[in-house]
C-alpha positions as CSV (number, residue, x, y, z in Angstrom):
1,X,-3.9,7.2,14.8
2,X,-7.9,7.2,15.2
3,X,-7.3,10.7,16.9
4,X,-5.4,12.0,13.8
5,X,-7.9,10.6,11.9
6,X,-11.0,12.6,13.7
7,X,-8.6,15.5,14.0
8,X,-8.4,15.7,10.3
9,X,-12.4,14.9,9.4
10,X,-13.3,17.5,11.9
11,X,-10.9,20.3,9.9
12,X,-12.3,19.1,6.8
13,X,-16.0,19.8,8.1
14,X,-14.8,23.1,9.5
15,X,-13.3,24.2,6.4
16,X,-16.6,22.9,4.1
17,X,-18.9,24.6,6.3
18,X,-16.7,28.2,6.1
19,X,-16.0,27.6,2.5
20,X,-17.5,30.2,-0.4
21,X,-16.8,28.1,-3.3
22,X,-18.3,24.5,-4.5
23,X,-17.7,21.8,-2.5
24,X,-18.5,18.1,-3.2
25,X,-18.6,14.7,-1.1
26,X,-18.6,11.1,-2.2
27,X,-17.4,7.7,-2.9
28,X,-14.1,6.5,-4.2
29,X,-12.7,3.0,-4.6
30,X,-9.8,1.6,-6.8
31,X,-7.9,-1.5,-7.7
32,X,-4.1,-1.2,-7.8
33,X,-1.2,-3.4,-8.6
34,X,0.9,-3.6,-5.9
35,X,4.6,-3.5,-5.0
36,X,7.0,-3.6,-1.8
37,X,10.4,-2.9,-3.6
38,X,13.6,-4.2,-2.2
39,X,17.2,-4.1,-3.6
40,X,17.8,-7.9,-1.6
41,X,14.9,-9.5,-3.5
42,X,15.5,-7.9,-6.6
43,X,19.1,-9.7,-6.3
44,X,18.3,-13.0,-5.8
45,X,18.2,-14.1,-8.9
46,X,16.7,-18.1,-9.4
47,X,16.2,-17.6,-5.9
48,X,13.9,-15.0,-5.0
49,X,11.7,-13.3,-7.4
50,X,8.5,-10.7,-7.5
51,X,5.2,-12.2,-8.3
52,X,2.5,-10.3,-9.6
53,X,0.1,-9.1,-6.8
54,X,-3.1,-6.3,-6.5
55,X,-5.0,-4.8,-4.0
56,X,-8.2,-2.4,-3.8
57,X,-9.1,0.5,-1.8
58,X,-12.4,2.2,-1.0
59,X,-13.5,4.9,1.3
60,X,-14.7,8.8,1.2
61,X,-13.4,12.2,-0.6
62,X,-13.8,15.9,-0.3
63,X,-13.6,18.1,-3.0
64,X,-13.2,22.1,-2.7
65,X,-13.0,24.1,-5.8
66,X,-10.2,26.6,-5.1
67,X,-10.9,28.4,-8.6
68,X,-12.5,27.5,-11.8
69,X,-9.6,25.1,-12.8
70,X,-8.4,24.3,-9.2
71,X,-9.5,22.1,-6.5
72,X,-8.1,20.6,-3.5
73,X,-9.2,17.0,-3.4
74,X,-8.7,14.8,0.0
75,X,-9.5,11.1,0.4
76,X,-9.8,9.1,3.4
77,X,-9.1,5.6,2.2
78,X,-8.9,1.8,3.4
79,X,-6.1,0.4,1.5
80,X,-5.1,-3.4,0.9
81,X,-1.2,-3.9,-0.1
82,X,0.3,-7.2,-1.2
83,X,3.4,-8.7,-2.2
84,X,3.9,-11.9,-3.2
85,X,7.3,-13.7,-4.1
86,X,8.2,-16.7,-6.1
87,X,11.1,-18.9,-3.9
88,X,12.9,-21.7,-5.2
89,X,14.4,-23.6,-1.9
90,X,15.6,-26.2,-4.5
91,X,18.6,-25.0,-7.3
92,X,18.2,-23.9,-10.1
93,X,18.2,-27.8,-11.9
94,X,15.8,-29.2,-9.3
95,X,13.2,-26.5,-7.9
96,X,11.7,-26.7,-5.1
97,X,9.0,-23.9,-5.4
98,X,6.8,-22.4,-2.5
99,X,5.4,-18.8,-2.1
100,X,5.3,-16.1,0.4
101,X,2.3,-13.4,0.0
102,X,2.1,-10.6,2.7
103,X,-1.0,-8.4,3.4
104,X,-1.2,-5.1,4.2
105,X,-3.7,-3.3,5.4
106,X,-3.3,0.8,5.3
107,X,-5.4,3.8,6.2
108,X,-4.9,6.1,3.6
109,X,-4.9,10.0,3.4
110,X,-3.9,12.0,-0.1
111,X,-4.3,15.3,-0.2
112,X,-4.2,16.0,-3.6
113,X,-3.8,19.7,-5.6
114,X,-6.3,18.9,-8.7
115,X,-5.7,20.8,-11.8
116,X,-9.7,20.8,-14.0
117,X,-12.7,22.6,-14.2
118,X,-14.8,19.8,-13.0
119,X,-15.9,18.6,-16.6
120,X,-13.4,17.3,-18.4
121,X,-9.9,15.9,-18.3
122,X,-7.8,16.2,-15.2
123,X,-4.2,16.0,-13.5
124,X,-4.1,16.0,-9.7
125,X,-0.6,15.7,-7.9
126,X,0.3,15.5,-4.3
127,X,1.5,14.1,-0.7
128,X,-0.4,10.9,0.9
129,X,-0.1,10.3,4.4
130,X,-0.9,6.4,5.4
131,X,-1.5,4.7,8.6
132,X,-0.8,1.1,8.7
133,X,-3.4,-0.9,10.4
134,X,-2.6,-4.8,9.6
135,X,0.4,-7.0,8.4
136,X,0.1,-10.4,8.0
137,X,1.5,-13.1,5.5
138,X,1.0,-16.8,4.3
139,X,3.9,-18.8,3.5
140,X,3.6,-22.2,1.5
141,X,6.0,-24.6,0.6
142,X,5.0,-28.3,0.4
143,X,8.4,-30.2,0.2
144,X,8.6,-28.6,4.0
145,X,6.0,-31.4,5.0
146,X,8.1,-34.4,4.3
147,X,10.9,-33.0,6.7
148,X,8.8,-33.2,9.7
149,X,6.1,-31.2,11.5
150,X,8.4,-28.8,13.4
151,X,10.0,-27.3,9.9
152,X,6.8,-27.8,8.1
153,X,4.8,-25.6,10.6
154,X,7.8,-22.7,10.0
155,X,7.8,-22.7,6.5
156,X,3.5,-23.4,6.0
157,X,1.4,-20.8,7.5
158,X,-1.8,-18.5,6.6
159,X,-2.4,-14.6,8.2
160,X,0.4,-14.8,10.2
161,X,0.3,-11.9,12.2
162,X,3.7,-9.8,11.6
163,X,2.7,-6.1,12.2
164,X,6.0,-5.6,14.2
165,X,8.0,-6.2,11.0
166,X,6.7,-3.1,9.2
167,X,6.6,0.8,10.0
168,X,3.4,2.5,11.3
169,X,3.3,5.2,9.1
170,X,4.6,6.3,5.4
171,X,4.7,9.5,3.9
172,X,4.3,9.0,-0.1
173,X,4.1,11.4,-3.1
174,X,0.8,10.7,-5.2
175,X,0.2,11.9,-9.0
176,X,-2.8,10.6,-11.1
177,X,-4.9,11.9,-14.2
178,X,-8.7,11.1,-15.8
179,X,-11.7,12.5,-16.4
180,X,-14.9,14.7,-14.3
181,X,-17.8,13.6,-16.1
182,X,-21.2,15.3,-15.1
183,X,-24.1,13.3,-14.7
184,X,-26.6,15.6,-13.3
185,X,-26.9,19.3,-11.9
186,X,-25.5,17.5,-8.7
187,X,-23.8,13.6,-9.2
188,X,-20.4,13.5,-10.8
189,X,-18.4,10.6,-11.8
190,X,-14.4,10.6,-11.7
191,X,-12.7,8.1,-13.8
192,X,-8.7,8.4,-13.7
193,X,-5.7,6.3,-13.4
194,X,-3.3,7.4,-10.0
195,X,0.0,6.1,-9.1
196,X,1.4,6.4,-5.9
197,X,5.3,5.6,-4.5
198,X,6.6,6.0,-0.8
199,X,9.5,8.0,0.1
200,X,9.6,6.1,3.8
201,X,11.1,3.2,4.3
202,X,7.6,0.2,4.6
203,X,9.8,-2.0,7.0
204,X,11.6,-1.8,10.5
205,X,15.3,-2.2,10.5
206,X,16.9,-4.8,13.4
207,X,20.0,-5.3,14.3
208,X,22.0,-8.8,13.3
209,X,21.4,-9.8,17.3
210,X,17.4,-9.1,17.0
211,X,17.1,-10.8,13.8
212,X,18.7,-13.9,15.2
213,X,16.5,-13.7,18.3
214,X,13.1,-13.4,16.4
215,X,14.4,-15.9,13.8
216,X,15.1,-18.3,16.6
217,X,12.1,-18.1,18.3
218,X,9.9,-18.1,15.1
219,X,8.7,-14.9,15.3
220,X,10.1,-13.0,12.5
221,X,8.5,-12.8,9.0
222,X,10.0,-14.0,5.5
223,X,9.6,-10.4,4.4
224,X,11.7,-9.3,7.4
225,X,14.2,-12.2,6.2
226,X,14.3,-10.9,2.6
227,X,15.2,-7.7,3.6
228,X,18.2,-8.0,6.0
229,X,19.5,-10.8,3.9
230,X,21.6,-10.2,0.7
231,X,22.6,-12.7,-2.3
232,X,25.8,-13.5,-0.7
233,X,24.0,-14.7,2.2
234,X,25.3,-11.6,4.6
235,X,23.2,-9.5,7.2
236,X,22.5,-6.5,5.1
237,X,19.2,-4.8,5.7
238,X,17.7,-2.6,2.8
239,X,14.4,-0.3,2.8
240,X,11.5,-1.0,1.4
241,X,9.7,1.3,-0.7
242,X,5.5,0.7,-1.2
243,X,4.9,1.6,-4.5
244,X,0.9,1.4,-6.4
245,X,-0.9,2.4,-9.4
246,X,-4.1,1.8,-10.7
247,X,-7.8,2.3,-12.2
248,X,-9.7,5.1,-9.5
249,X,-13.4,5.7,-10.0
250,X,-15.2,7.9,-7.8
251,X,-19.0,9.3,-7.2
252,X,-19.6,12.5,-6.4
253,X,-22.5,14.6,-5.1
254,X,-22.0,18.7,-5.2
255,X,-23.3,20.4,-2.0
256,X,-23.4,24.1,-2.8
């Protein structure tokens, strides 16, 4: 992954450095809602239900101005993603509530076709290549503790370390729109809103016999449980698809 990573900076700096037309550098951060969607959850019912979660990103873009109202804009940013659920080990007449949040940590790459002349309103659409670099989730449920150490320890954790249980890479389709707003004869400030969904699957699949094994041997994460589990109690996996959107701002600063 890191040599991808350098492969792709180095191109970029090539390409500036040959480039005729205006090319910019700068900052770019954003804070996103955050999904991880999943046909099992979303049939749960009382059960099992989506919580609202968010997560911020931050890191460097390029800008090269293709034409007067086209641009190719690339990003090279550090992503958090999180999910948190609502459970109910109780029933429906007697909850029992606990949570489950997981955190996701994502190096992200967009490489976005911008439609604007650099001052004014914009639309940019595109693919987004991400890299994932963490996974780890915190599990609460304090009714566990009065059924002994052993099954409170399973079901109460923090950063639990479950990269295994998700996919090392994504390929997702990005679109966004905003506003270039000069500030000088140099700085620029982007201000847009971007939304982003994966096409590949965020989770590994196991078999019934794997699942058992890692469930057994307490090594296999609530979100891996979710997902091979349907309402009816059976071993049925289903993807996961990532899905964001969100405020972007960015900071600019034109080099020729």
């Amino acid at each position: 992954m890191k040599k991808l990573i350098l492969v792709a900076a180095l191109a970029a700096i090539t390409f500036g450095a040959q480039a005729q037309g205006e090319m910019r550098i700068g900052l770019k951060g954003a804070f996103n809602y955050t999904a991880l969607f999943n046909n099992n959850v979303s049939d749960q019912g009382y059960e099992l239900d989506y919580a609202p979660t968010t997560g911020g990103s931050f890191g460097a873009s390029f800008n090269y101005r293709l034409a007067d109202n086209y641009s190719l804009d690339v990003n090279l940013l550090i992503s958090g993603h999180n999910e948190k659920y609502d459970l109910n080990y109780g029933t429906e007449a007697k909850p029992s509530p606990g949570t489950v949040e997981d955190k996701l940590k994502y190096i992200d790459i967009p490489v976005l076709f911008k439609l604007g002349n650099g001052h004014g309103a914009y639309f940019e659409v595109g693919p987004q290549l991400s890299f994932l670099s963490s996974a780890k989730e915190t599990s609460t449920w304090a009714d566990a503790t009065s059924l002994g150490s052993a099954v409170s320890s399973q079901f109460n954790y923090t950063d639990r370390n479950f990269k295994n249980d998700f996919k090392g890479f994504g390929l997702s389709g990005v679109i966004g729109f905003g506003g270039d707003f000069e500030l000088n004869d140099n700085l620029g400030l982007t201000a847009g809103l971007r939304l982003g969904y994966m096409f590949t699957d965020a989770t590994v699949e196991y078999t019934e016999v794997e699942a058992g094994k890692l469930a057994a041997a307490d090594n296999i994460s609530f979100n891996a449980l979710f997902n091979h589990t349907n309402k009816a109690g059976d071993f049925d996996y289903q993807k996961t698809m990532r899905a964001w959107a969100g405020l972007n701002i960015g900071l600019t600063y034109k080099l020729k």
